[in-house]
mmCIF file of the protein (N, C-alpha, C, O) and its ligand, coordinates in Angstrom:
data_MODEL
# 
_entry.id   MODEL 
# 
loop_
_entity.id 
_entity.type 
_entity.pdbx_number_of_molecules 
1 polymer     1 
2 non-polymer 1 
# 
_entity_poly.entity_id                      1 
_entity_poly.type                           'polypeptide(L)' 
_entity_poly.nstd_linkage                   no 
_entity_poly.nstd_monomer                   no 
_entity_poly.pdbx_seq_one_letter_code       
;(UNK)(UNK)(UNK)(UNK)(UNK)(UNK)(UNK)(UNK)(UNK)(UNK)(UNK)(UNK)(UNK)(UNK)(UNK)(UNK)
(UNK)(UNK)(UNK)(UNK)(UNK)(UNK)(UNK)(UNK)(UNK)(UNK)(UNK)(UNK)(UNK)(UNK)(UNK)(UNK)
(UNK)(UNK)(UNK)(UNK)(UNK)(UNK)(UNK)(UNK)(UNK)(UNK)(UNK)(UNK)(UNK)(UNK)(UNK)(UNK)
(UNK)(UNK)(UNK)(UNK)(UNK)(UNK)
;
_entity_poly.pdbx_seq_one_letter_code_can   XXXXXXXXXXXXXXXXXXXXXXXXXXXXXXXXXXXXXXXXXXXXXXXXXXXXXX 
_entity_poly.pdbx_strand_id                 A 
# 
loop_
_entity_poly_seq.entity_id 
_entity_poly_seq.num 
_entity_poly_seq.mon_id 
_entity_poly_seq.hetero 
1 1  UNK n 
1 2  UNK n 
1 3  UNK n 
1 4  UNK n 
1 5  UNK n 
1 6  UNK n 
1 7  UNK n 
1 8  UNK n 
1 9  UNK n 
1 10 UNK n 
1 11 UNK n 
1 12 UNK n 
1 13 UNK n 
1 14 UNK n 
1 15 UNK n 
1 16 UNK n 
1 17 UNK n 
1 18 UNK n 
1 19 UNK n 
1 20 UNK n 
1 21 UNK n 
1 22 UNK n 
1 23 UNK n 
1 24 UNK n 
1 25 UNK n 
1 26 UNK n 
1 27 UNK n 
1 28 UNK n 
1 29 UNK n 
1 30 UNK n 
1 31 UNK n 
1 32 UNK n 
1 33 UNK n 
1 34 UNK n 
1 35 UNK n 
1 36 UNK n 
1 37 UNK n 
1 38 UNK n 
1 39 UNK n 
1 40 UNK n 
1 41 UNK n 
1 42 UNK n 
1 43 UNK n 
1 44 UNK n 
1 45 UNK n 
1 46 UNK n 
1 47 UNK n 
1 48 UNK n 
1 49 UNK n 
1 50 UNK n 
1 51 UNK n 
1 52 UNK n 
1 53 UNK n 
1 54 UNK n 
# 
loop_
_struct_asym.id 
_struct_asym.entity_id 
A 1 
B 2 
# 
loop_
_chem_comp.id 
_chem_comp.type 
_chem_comp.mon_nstd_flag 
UNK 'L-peptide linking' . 
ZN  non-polymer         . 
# 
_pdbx_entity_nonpoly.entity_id   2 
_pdbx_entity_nonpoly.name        ? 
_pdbx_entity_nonpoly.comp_id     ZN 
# 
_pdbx_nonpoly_scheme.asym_id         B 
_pdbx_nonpoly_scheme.entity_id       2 
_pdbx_nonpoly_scheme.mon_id          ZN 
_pdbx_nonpoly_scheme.ndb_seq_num     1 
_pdbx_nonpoly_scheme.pdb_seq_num     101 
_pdbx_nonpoly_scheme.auth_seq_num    101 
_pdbx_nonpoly_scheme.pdb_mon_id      ZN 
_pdbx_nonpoly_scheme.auth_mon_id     ZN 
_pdbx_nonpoly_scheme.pdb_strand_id   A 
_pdbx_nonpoly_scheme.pdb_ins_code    . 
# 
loop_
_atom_site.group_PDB 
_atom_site.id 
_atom_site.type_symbol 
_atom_site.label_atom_id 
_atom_site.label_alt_id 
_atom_site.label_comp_id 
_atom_site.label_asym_id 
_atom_site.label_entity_id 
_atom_site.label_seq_id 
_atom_site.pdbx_PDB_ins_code 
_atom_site.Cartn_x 
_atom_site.Cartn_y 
_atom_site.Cartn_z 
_atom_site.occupancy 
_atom_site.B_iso_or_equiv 
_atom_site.pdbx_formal_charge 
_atom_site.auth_seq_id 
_atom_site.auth_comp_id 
_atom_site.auth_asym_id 
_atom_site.auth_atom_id 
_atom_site.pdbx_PDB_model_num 
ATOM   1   N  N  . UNK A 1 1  ? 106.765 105.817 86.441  1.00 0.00 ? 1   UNK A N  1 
ATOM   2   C  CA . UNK A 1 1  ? 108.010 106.062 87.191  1.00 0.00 ? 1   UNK A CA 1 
ATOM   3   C  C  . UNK A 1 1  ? 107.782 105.911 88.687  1.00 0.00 ? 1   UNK A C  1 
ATOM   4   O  O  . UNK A 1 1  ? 106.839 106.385 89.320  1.00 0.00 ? 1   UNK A O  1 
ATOM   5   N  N  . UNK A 1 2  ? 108.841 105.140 89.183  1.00 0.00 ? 2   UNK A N  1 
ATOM   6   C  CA . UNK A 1 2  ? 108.748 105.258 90.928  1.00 0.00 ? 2   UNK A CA 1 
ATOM   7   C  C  . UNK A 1 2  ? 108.848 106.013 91.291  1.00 0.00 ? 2   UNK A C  1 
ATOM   8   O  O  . UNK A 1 2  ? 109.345 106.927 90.633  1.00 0.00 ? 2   UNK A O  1 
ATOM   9   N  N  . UNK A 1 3  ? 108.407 106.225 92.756  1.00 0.00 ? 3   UNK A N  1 
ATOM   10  C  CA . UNK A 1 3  ? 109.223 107.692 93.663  1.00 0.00 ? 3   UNK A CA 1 
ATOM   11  C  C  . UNK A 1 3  ? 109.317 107.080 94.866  1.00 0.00 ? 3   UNK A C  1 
ATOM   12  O  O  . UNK A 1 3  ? 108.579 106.548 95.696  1.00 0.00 ? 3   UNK A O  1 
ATOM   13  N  N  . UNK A 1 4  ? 110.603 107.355 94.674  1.00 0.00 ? 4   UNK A N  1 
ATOM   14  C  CA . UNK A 1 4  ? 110.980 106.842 95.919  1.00 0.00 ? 4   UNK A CA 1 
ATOM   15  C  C  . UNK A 1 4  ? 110.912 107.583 97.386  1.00 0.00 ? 4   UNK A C  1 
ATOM   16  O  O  . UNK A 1 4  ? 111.054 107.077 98.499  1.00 0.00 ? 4   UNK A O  1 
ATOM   17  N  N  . UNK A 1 5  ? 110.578 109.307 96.926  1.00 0.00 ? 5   UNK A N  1 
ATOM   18  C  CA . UNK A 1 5  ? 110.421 109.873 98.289  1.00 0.00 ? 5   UNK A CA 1 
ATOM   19  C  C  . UNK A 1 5  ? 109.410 109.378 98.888  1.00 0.00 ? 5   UNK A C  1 
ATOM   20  O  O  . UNK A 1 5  ? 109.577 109.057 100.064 1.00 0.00 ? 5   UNK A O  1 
ATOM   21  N  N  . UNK A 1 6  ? 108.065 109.168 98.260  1.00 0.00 ? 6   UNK A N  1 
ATOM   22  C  CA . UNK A 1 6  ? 107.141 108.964 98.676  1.00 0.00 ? 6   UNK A CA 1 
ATOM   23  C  C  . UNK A 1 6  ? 106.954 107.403 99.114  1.00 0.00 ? 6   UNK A C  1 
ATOM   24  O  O  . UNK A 1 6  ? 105.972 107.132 99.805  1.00 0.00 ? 6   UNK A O  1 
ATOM   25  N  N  . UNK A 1 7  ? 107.875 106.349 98.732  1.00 0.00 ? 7   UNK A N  1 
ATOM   26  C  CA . UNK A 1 7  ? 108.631 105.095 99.483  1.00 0.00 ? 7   UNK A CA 1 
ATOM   27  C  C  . UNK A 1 7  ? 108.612 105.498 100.472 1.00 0.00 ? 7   UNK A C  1 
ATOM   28  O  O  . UNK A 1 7  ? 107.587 105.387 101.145 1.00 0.00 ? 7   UNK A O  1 
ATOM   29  N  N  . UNK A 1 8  ? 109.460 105.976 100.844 1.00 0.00 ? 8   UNK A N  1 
ATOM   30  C  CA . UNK A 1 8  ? 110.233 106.283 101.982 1.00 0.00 ? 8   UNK A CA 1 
ATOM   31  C  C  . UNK A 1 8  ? 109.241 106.950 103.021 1.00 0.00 ? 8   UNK A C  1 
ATOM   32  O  O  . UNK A 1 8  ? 108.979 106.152 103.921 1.00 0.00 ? 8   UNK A O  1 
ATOM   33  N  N  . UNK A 1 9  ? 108.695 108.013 103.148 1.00 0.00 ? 9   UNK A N  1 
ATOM   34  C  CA . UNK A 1 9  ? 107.322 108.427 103.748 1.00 0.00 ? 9   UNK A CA 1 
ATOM   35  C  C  . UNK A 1 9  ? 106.446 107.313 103.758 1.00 0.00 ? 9   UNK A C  1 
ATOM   36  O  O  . UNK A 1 9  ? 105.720 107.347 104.752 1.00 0.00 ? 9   UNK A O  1 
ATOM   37  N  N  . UNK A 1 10 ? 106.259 106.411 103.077 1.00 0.00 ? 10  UNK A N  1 
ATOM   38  C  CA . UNK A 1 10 ? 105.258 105.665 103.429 1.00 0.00 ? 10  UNK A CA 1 
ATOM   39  C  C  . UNK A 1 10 ? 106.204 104.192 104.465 1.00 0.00 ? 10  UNK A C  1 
ATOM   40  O  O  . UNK A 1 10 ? 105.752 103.491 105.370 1.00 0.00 ? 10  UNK A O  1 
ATOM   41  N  N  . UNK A 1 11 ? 107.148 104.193 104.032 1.00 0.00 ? 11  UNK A N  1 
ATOM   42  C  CA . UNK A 1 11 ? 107.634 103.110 105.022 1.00 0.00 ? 11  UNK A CA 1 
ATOM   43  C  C  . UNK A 1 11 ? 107.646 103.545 106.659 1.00 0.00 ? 11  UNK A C  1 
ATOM   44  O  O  . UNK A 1 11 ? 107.474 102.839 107.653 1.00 0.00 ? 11  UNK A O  1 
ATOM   45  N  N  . UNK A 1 12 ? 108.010 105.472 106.496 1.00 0.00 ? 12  UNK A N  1 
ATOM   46  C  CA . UNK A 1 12 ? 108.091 105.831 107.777 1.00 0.00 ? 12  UNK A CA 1 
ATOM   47  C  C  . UNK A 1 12 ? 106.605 105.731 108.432 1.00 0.00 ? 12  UNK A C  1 
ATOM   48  O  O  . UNK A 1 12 ? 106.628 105.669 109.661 1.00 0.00 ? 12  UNK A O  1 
ATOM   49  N  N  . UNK A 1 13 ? 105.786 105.715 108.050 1.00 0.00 ? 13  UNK A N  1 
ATOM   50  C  CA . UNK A 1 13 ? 104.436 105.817 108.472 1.00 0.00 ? 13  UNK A CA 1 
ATOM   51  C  C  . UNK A 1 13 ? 104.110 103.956 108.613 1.00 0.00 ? 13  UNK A C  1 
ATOM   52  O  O  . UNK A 1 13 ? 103.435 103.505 109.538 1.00 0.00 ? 13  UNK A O  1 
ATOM   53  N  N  . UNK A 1 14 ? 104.533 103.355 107.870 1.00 0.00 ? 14  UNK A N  1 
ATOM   54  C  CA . UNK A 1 14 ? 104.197 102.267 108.112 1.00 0.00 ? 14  UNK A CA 1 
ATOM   55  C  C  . UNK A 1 14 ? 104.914 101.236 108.888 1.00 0.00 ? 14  UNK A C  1 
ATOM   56  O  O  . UNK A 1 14 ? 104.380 100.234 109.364 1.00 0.00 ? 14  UNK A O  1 
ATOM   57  N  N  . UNK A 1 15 ? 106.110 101.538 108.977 1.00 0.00 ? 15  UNK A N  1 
ATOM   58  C  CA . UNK A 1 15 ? 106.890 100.756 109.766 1.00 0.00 ? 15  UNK A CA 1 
ATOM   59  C  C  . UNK A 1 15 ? 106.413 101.013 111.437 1.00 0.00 ? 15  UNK A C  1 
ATOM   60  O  O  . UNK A 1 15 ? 105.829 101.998 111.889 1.00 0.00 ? 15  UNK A O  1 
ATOM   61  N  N  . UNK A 1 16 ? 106.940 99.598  112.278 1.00 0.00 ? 16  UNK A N  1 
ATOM   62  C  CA . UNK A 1 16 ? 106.603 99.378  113.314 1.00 0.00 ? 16  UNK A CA 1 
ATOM   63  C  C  . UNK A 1 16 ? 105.063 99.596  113.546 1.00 0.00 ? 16  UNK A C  1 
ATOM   64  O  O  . UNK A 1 16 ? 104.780 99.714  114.738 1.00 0.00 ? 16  UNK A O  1 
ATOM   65  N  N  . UNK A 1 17 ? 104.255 99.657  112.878 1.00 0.00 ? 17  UNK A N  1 
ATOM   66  C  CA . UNK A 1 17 ? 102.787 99.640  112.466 1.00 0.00 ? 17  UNK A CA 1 
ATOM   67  C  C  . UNK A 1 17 ? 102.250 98.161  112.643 1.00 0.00 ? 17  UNK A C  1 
ATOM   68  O  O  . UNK A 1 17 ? 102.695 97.380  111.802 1.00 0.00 ? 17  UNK A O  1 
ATOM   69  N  N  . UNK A 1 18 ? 101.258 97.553  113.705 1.00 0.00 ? 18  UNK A N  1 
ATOM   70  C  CA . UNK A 1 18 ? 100.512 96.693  113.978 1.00 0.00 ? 18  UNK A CA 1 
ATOM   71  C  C  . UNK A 1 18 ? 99.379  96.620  113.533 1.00 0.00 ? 18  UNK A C  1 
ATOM   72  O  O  . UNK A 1 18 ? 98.806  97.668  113.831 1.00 0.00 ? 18  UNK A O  1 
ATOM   73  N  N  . UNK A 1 19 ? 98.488  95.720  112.777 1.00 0.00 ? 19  UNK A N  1 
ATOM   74  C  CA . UNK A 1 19 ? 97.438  95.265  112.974 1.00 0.00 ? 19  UNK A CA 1 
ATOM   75  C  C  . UNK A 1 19 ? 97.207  94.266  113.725 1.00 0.00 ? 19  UNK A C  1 
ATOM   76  O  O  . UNK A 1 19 ? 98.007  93.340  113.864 1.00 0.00 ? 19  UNK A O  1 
ATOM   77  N  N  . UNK A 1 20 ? 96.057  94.342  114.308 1.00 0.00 ? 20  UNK A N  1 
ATOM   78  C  CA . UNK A 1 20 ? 95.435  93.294  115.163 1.00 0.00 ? 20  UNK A CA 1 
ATOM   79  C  C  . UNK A 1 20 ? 94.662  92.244  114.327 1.00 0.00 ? 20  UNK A C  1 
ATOM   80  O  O  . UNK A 1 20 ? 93.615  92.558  113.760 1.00 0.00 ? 20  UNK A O  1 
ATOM   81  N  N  . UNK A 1 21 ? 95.127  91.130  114.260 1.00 0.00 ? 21  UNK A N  1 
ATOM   82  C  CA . UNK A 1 21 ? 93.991  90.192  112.738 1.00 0.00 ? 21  UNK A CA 1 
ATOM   83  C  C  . UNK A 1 21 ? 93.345  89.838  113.667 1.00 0.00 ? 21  UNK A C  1 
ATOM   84  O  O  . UNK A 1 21 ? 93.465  88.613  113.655 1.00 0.00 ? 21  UNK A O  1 
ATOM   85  N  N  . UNK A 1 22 ? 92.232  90.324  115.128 1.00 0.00 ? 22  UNK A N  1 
ATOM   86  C  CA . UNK A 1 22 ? 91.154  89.768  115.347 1.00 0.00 ? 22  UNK A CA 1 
ATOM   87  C  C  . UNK A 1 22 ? 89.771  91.278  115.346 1.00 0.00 ? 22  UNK A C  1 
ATOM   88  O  O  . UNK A 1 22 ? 88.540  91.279  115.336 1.00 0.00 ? 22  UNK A O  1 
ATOM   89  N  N  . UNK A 1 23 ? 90.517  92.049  115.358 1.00 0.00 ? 23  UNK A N  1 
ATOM   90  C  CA . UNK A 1 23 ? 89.812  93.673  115.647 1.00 0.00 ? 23  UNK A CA 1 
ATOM   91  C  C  . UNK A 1 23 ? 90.245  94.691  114.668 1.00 0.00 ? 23  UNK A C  1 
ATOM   92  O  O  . UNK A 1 23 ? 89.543  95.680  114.457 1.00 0.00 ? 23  UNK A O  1 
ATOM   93  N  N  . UNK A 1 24 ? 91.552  94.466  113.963 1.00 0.00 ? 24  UNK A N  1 
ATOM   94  C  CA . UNK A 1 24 ? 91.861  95.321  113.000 1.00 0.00 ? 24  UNK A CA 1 
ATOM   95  C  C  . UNK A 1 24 ? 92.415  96.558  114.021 1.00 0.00 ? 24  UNK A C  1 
ATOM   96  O  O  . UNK A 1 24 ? 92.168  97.734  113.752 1.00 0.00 ? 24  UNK A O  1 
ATOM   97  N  N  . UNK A 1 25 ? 92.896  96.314  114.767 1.00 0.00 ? 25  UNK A N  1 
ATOM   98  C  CA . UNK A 1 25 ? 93.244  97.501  115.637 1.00 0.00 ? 25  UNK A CA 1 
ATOM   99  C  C  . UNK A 1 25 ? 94.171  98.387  115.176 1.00 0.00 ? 25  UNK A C  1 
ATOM   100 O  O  . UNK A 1 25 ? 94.562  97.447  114.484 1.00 0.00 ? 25  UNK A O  1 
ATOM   101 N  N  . UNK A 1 26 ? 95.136  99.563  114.791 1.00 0.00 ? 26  UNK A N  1 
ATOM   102 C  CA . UNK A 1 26 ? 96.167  99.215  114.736 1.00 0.00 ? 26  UNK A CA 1 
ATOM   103 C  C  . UNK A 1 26 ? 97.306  99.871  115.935 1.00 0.00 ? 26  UNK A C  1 
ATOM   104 O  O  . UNK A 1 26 ? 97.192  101.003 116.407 1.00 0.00 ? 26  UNK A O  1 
ATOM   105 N  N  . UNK A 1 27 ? 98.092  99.170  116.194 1.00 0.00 ? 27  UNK A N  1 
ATOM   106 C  CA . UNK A 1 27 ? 99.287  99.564  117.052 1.00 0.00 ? 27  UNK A CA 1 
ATOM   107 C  C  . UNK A 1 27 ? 100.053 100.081 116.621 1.00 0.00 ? 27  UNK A C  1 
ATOM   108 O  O  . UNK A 1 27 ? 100.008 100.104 115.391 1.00 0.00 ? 27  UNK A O  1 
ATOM   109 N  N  . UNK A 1 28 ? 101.146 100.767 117.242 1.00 0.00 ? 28  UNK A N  1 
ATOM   110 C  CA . UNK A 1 28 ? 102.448 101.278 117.148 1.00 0.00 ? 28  UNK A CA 1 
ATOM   111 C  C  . UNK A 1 28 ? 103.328 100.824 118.092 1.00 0.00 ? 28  UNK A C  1 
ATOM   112 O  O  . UNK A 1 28 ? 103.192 101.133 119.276 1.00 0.00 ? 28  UNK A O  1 
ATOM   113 N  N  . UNK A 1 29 ? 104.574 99.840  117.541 1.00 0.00 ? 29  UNK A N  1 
ATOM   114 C  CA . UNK A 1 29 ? 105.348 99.178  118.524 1.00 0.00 ? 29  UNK A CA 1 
ATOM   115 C  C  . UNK A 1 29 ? 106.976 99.278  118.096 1.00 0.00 ? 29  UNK A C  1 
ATOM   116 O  O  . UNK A 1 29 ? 107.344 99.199  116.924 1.00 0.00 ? 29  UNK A O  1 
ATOM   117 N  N  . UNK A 1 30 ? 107.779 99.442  119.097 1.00 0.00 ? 30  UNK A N  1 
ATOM   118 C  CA . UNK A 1 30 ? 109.178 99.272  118.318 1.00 0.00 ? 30  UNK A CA 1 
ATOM   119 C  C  . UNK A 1 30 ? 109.557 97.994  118.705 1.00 0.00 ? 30  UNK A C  1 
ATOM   120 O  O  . UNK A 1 30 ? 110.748 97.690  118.625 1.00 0.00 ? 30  UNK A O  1 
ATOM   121 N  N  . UNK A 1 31 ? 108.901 97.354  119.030 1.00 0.00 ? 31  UNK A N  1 
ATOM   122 C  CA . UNK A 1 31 ? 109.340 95.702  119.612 1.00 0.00 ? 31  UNK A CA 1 
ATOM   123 C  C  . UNK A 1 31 ? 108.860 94.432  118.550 1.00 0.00 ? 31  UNK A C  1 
ATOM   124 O  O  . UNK A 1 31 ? 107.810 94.593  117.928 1.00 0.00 ? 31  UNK A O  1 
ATOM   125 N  N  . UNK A 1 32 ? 109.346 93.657  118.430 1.00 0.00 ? 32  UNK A N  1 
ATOM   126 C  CA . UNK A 1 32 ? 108.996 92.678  117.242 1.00 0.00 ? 32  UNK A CA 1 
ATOM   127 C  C  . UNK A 1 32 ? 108.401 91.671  118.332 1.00 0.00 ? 32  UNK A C  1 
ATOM   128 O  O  . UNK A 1 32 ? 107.580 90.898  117.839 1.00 0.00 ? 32  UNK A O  1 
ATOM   129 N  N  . UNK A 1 33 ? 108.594 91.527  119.505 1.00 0.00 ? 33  UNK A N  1 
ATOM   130 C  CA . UNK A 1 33 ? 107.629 90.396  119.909 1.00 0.00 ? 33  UNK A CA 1 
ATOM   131 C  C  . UNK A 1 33 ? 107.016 90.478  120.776 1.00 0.00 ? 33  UNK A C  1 
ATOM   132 O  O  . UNK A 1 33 ? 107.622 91.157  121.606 1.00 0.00 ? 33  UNK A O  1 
ATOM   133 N  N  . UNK A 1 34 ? 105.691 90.037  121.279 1.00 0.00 ? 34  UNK A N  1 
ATOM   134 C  CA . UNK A 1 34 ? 105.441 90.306  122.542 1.00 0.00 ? 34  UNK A CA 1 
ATOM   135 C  C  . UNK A 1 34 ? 104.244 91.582  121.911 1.00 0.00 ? 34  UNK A C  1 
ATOM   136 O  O  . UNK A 1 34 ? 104.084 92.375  122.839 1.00 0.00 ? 34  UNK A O  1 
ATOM   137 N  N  . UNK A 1 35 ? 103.695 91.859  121.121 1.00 0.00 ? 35  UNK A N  1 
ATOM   138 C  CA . UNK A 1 35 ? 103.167 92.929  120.832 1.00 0.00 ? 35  UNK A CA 1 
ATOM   139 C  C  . UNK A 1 35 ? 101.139 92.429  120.671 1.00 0.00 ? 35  UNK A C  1 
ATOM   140 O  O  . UNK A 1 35 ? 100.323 91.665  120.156 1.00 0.00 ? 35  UNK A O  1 
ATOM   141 N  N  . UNK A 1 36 ? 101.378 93.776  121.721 1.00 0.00 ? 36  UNK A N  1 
ATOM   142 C  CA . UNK A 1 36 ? 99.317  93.224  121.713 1.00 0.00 ? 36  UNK A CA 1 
ATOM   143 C  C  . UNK A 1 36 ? 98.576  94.194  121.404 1.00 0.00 ? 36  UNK A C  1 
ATOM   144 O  O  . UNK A 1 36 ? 99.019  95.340  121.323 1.00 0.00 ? 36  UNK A O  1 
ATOM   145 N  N  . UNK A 1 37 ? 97.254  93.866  121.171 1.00 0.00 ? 37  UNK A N  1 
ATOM   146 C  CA . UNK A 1 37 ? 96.559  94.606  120.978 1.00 0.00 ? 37  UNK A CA 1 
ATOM   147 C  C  . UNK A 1 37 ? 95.977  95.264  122.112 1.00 0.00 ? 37  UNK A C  1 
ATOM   148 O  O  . UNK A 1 37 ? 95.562  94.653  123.096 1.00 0.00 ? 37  UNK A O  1 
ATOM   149 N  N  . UNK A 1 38 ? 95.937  96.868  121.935 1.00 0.00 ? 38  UNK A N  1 
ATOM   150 C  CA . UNK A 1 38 ? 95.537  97.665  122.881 1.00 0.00 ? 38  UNK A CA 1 
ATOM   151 C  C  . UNK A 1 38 ? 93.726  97.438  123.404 1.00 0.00 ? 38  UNK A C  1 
ATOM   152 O  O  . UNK A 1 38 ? 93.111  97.524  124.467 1.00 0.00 ? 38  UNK A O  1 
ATOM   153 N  N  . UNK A 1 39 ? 93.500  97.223  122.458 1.00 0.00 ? 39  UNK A N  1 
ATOM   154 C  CA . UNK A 1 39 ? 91.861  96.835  122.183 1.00 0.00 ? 39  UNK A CA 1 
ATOM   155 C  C  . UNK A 1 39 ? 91.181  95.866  122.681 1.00 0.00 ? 39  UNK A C  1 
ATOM   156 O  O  . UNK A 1 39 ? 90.189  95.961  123.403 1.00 0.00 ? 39  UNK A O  1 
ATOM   157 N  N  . UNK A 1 40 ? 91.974  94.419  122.107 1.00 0.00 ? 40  UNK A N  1 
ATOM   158 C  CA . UNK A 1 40 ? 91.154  93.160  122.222 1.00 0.00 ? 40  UNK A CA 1 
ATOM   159 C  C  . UNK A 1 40 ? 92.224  91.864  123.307 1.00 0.00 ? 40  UNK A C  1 
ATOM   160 O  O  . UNK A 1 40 ? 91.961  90.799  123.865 1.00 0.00 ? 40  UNK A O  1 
ATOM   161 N  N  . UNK A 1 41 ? 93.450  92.714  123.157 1.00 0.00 ? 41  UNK A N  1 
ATOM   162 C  CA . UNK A 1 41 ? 94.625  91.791  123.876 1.00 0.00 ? 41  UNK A CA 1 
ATOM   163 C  C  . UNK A 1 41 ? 94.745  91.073  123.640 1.00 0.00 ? 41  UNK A C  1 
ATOM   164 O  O  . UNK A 1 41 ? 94.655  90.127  124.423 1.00 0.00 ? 41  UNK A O  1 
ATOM   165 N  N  . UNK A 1 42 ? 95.039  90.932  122.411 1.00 0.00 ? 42  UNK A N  1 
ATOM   166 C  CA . UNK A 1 42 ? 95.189  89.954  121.123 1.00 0.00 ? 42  UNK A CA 1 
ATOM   167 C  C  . UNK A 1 42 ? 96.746  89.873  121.098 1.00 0.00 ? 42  UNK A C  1 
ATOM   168 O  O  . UNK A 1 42 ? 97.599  90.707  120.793 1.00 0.00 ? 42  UNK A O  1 
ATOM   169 N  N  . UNK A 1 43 ? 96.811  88.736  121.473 1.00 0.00 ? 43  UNK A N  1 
ATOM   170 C  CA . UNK A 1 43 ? 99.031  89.004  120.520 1.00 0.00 ? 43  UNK A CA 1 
ATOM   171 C  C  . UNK A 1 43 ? 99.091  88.583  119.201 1.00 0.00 ? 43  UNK A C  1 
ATOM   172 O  O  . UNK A 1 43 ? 100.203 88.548  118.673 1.00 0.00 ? 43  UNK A O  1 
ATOM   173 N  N  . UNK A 1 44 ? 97.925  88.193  118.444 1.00 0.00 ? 44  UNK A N  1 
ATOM   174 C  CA . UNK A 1 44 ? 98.030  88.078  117.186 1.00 0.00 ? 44  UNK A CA 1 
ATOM   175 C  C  . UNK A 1 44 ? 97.831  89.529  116.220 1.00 0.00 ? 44  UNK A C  1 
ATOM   176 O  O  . UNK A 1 44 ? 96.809  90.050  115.772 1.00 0.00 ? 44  UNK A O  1 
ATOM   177 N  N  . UNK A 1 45 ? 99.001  89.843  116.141 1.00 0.00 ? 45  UNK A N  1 
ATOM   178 C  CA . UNK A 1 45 ? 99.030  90.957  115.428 1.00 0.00 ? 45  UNK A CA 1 
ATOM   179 C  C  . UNK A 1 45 ? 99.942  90.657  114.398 1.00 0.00 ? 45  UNK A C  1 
ATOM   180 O  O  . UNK A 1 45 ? 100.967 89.989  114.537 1.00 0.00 ? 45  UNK A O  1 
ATOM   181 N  N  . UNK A 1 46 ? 99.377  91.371  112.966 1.00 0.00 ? 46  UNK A N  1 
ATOM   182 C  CA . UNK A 1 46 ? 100.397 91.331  111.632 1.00 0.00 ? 46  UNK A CA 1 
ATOM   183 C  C  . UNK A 1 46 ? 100.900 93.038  111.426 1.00 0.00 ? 46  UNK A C  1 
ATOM   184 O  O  . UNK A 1 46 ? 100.468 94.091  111.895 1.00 0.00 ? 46  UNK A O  1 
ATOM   185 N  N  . UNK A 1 47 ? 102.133 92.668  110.394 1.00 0.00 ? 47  UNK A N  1 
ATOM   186 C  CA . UNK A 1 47 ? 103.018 94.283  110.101 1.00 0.00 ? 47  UNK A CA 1 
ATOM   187 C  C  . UNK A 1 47 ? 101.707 94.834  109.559 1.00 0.00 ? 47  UNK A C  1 
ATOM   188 O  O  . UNK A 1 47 ? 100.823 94.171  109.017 1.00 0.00 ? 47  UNK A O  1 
ATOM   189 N  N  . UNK A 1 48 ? 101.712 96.099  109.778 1.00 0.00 ? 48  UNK A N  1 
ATOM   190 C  CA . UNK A 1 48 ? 101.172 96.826  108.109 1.00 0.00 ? 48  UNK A CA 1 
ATOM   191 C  C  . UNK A 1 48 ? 101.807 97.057  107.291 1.00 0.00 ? 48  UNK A C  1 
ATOM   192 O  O  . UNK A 1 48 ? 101.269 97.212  106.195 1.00 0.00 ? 48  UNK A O  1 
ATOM   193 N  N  . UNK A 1 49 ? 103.278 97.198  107.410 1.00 0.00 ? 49  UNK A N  1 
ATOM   194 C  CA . UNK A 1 49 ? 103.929 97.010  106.039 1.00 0.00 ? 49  UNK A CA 1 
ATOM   195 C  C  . UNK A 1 49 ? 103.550 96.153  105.128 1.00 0.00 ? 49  UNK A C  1 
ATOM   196 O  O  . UNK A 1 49 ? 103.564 96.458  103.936 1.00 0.00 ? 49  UNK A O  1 
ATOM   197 N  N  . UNK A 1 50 ? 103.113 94.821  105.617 1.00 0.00 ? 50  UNK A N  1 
ATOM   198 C  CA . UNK A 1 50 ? 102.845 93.420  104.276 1.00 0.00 ? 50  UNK A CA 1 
ATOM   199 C  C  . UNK A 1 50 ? 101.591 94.411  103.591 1.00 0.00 ? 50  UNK A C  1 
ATOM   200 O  O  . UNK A 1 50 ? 101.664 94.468  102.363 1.00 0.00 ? 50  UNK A O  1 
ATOM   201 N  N  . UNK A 1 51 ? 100.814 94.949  104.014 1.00 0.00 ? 51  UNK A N  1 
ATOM   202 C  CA . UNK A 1 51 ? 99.657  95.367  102.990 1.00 0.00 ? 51  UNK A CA 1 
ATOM   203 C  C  . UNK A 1 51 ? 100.293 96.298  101.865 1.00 0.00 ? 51  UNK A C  1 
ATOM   204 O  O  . UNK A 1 51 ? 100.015 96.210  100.669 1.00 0.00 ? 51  UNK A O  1 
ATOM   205 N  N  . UNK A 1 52 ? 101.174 97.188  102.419 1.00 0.00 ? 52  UNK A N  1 
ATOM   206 C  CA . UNK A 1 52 ? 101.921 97.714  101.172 1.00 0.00 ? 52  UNK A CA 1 
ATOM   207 C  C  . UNK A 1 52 ? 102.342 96.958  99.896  1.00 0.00 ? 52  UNK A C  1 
ATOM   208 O  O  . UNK A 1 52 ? 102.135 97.679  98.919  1.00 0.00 ? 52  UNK A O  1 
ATOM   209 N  N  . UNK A 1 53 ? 102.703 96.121  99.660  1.00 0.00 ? 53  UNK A N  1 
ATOM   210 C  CA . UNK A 1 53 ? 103.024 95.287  98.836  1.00 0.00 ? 53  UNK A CA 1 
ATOM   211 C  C  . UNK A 1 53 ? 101.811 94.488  97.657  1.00 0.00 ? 53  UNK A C  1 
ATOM   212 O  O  . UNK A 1 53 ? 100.658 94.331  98.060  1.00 0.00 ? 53  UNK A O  1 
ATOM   213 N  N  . UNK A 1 54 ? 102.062 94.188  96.722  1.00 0.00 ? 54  UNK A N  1 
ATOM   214 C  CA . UNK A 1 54 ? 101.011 92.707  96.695  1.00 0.00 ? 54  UNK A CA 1 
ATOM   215 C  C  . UNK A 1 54 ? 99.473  93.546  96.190  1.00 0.00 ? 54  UNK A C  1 
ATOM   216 O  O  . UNK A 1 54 ? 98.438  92.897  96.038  1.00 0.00 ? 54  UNK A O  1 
HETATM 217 ZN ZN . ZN  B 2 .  ? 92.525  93.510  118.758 1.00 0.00 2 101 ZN  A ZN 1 
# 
């Protein structure tokens, strides 16, 4: 069975959530573009939402 509360808690935790794909950093951003890494100043950063999935 799903649960969806625990969906939902995990989207809140994961949403607006950055990884850095050169350092694995991760960020927290409410902006979709333009987003760097605090670490390596990388603008190649992916969601962490996609790891949820899959
Ligand atoms: Zn980085």
């Amino acid at each position: 069975m799903a649960k969806p509360r625990n969906e939902i808690a995990v989207k809140r935790l994961f949403t607006n959530v950055y990884i850095c794909m050169k350092c694995n950093a991760k960020v927290r951003s409410g902006k979709k573009d333009g987003v760097k890494c605090r670490k390596c100043h990388s603008t190649g950063m992916r969601l962490k939402n996609k790891d949820i999935k899959g």
